[in-house]
N, C-alpha and C positions, 0 to 999 in steps of 0.2 A: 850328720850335719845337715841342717835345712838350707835348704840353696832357695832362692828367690826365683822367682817364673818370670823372664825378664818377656815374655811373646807380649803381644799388645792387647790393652784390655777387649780388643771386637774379637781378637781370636779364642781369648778365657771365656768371655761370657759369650759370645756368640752373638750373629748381628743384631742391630737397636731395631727395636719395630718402632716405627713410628704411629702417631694416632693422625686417622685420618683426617685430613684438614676439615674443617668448620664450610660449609658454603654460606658465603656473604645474606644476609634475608635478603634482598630482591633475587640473585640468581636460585635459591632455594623456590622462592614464590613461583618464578619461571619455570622452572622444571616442575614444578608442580602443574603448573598451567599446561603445560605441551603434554605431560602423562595424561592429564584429565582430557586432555583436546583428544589424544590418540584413542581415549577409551571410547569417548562419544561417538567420534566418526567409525569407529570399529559399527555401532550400534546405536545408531541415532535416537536422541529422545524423541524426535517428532516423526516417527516413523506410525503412520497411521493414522496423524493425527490432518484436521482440516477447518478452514477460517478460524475465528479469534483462538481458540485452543492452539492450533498452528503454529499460529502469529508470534503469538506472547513466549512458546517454547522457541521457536528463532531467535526474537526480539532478545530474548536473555539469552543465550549462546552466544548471537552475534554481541553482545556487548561482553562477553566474556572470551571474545576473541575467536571461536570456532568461524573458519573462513565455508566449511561446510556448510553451516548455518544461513550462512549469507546468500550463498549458490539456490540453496532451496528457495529460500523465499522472494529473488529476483528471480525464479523460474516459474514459480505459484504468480504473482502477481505483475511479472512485465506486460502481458494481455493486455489487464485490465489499461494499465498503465500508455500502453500503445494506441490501443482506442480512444481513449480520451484524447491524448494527440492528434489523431488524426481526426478525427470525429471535429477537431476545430477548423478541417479546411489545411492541416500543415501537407505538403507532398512526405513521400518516404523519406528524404535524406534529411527533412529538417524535423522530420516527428522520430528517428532514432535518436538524433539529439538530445533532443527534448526527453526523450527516454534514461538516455545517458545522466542527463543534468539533474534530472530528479530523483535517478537511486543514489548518486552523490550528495546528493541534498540529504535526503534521509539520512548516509549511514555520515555523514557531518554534522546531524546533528538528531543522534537517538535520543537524547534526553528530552527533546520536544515531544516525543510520542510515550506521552504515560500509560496510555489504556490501548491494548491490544487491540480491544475491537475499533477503534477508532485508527489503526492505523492505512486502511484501507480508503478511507475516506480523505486520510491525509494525503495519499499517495495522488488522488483525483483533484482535487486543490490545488496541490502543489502541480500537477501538470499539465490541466487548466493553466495555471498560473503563467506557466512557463511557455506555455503557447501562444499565450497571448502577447508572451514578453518577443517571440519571435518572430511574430507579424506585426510587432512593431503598434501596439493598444494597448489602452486599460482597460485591466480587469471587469469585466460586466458582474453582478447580483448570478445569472444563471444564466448560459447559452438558451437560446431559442433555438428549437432546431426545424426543420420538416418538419422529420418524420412528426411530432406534434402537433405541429401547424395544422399539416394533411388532415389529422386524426379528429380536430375538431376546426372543420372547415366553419369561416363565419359565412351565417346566411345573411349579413346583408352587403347589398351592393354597393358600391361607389363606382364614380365617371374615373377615377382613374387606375391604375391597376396598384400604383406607388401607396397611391391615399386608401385604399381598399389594405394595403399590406400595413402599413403603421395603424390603420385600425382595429383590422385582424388582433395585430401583435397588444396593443392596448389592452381591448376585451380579455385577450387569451391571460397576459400577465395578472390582468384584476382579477379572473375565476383561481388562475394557478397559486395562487395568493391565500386564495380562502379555503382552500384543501386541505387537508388534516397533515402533520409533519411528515407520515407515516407515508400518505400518497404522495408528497412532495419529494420524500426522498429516493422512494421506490421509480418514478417517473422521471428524475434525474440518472439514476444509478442506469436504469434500463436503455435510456436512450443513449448515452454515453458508453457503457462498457459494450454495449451490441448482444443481440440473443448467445452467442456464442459463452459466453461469459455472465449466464444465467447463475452456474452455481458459485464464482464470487459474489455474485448480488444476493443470493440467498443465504451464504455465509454470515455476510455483512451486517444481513438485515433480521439473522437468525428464524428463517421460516425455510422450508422446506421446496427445492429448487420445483417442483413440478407445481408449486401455489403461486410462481412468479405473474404466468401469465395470466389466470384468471384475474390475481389481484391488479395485477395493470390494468385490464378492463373494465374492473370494477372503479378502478379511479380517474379511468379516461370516463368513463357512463359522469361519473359525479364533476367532473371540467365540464361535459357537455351541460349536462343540467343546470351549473352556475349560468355556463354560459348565455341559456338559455333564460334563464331568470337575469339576469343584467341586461339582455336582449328588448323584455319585458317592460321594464324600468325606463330603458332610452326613450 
C-alpha cells in the first residue's frame, strides 16, 4: 500500500536556494567606483609622473572621485599657490585663506579647467584674484612688483621720488608690453611663484627647469633694451 509522505515540502526537497538579489544600477555603479578607487590608491596612476602629465592624471581621478588624487595635487601645487598670496603683500593668516579659498574654488568647479596644462596658471589667477579680494581692490592687468622694478632701474630722474615711481612704473608697463608672450609669462610666473618653485615654472612653461634662469635674463636684457629705446623716443 502507498502511503503519502505527509513531512513538509523543505524537508523532501531540501532547502530553497535563492538567487542572489540584483544590485540596484547606481549601488552596482558604487561598488564599482570604490573597487576601482581601492585599486588606484593601492598603485597610483600618477606615480612618477610631473606638470601637465601629472595634472591631467589627477584632474581625471579627482573627477572620478579618488580623494588620493586630490591630496597629491594640493601637495604638488599649494607652493605655488601660497606664493602668489603672499607675494601680494597678504600676512600668513590671510594668505592660508586665500590658499584655502582657491583649492575650493577649483575642486567647485573642475569643469572650468579643460586643459591640463592650463590648470596651473588657473590656479595663479584665481589666487591673485583672491588676494586682491582680501585687501579689499580690484583686480589689476599684472602685479608690478620690486623685484622688477629693481631689475630695470629707470635712468631718468625726477624732483620727486612719487613722480619718479609712476614714471618708472609707466615706462616699465609700456617695454613689459612689447615682450614676446613667452617672456611675459615666464617674468610673471617667476616673480610670483619665487626661485623655490623654479620647477612648477618649468613644468608650466614646458622647458627644462635649469633654462629658467638664463631665460629670465634674457628677457629682463630685452625690458632693458625696450626700455632703453622708449627712453630714446621721450
Amino acid at each position: 500500500m502507498y502511503l503519502m509522505d505527509t513531512r513538509p515540502l523543505s524537508l523532501v526537497m531540501g532547502p530553497k536556494i535563492l538567487p542572489a538579489p540584483t544590485l540596484r544600477e547606481p549601488l552596482r555603479v558604487w561598488v564599482k567606483a570604490v573597487t576601482e578607487a581601492r585599486i588606484a590608491e593601492a598603485d597610483p596612476p600618477w606615480e612618477g609622473l610631473h606638470g601637465p602629465e601629472l595634472f591631467e592624471v589627477c584632474l581625471r581621478a579627482i573627477r572620478a572621485g579618488h580623494r588620493q588624487a586630490m591630496n597629491r595635487l594640493v601637495s604638488e601645487l599649494t607652493p605655488l599657490v601660497w606664493n602668489v598670496a603672499r607675494g601680494q603683500g597678504l600676512d600668513q593668516h590671510t594668505a592660508e585663506d586665500v590658499v584655502q579659498s582657491v583649492w575650493l574654488n577649483l575642486f567647485s568647479h573642475l569643469d572650468q579647467v579643460r586643459e591640463p596644462k592650463a590648470l596651473a596658471g588657473w590656479l595663479v589667477t584665481t589666487a591673485r584674484r583672491e588676494a586682491l579680494r582680501a585687501h579689499g581692490r580690484k583686480p589689476q592687468p599684472v602685479p608690478l612688483t620690486d623685484e622688477i622694478a629693481e631689475a630695470v632701474q629707470s635712468p631718468q630722474p625726477a624732483p620727486e621720488a612719487e613722480v619718479l615711481r609712476n614714471e618708472r612704473d609707466r615706462r616699465i608697463w609700456w617695454a613689459f608690453g612689447r615682450l614676446s608672450q613667452r617672456c611675459q609669462e615666464l617674468l610673471r610666473l617667476t616673480v610670483l611663484a619665487g626661485r623655490a618653485e623654479y620647477r612648477v615654472v618649468a613644468d608650466m612653461l614646458g622647458i627644462p627647469r635649469g633654462s629658467i634662469g638664463p631665460n629670465r635674463g634674457r628677457c629682463l636684457k630685452s625690458l632693458r633694451e625696450l626700455l632703453d629705446t622708449e627712453g630714446d623716443g621721450v
